[in-house]
C-alpha positions as CSV (number, residue, x, y, z in Angstrom):
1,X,-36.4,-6.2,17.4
2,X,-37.9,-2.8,17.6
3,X,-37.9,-0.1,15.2
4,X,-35.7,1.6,17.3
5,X,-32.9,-0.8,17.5
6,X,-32.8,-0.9,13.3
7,X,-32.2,2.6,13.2
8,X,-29.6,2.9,15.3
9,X,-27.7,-0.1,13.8
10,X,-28.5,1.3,10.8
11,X,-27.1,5.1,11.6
12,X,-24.2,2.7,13.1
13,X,-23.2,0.6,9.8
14,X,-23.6,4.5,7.9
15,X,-21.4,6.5,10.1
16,X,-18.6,3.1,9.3
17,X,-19.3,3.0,5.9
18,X,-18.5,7.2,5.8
19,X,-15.3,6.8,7.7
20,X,-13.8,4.2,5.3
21,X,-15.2,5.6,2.3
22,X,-13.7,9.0,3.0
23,X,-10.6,7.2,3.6
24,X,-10.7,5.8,0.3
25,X,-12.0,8.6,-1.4
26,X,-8.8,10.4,0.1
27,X,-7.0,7.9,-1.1
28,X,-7.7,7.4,-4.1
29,X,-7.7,11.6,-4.9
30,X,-3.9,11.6,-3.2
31,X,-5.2,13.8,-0.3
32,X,-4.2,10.9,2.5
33,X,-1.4,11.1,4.5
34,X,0.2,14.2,6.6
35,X,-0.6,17.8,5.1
36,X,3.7,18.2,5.0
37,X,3.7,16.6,2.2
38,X,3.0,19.3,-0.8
39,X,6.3,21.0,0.7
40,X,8.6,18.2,1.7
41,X,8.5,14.8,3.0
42,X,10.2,13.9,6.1
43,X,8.8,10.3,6.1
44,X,6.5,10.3,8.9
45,X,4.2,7.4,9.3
46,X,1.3,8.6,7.6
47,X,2.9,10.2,4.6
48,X,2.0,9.2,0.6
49,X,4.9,10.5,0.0
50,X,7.7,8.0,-1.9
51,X,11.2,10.6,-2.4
52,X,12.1,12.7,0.5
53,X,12.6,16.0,-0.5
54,X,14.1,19.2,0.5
55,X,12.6,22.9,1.3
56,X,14.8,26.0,0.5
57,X,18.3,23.6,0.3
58,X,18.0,22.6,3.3
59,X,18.0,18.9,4.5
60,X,15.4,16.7,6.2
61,X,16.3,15.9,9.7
62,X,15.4,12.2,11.0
């Protein structure tokens, strides 16, 4: 193996390791999930959110 080849796998295994620790870093902080979520919750997908809320009395839509 050259030294090449070791730094790219290397660079390789960082950049994963970054993705999933900024995941879990977001995580972990309460910063994951979709940016609604500080307003209302409509229950999308990605949303940390557990109570659906309302903005202004008026109703979430599904």
């Amino acid at each position: 193996m050259q030294p090449i080849e070791i730094v790219v796998i290397v660079g390789a295994v960082l950049v994963v390791l970054g993705v999933f620790g900024g995941y879990i870093y977001k995580k972990k902080t309460g910063k994951a999930g979709c940016s609604g979520c500080d307003e209302c919750c409509s229950g999308c997908s990605g949303c940390s959110c557990t109570t659906k809320k309302t903005v202004k009395g008026e109703a979430n839509k599904k």
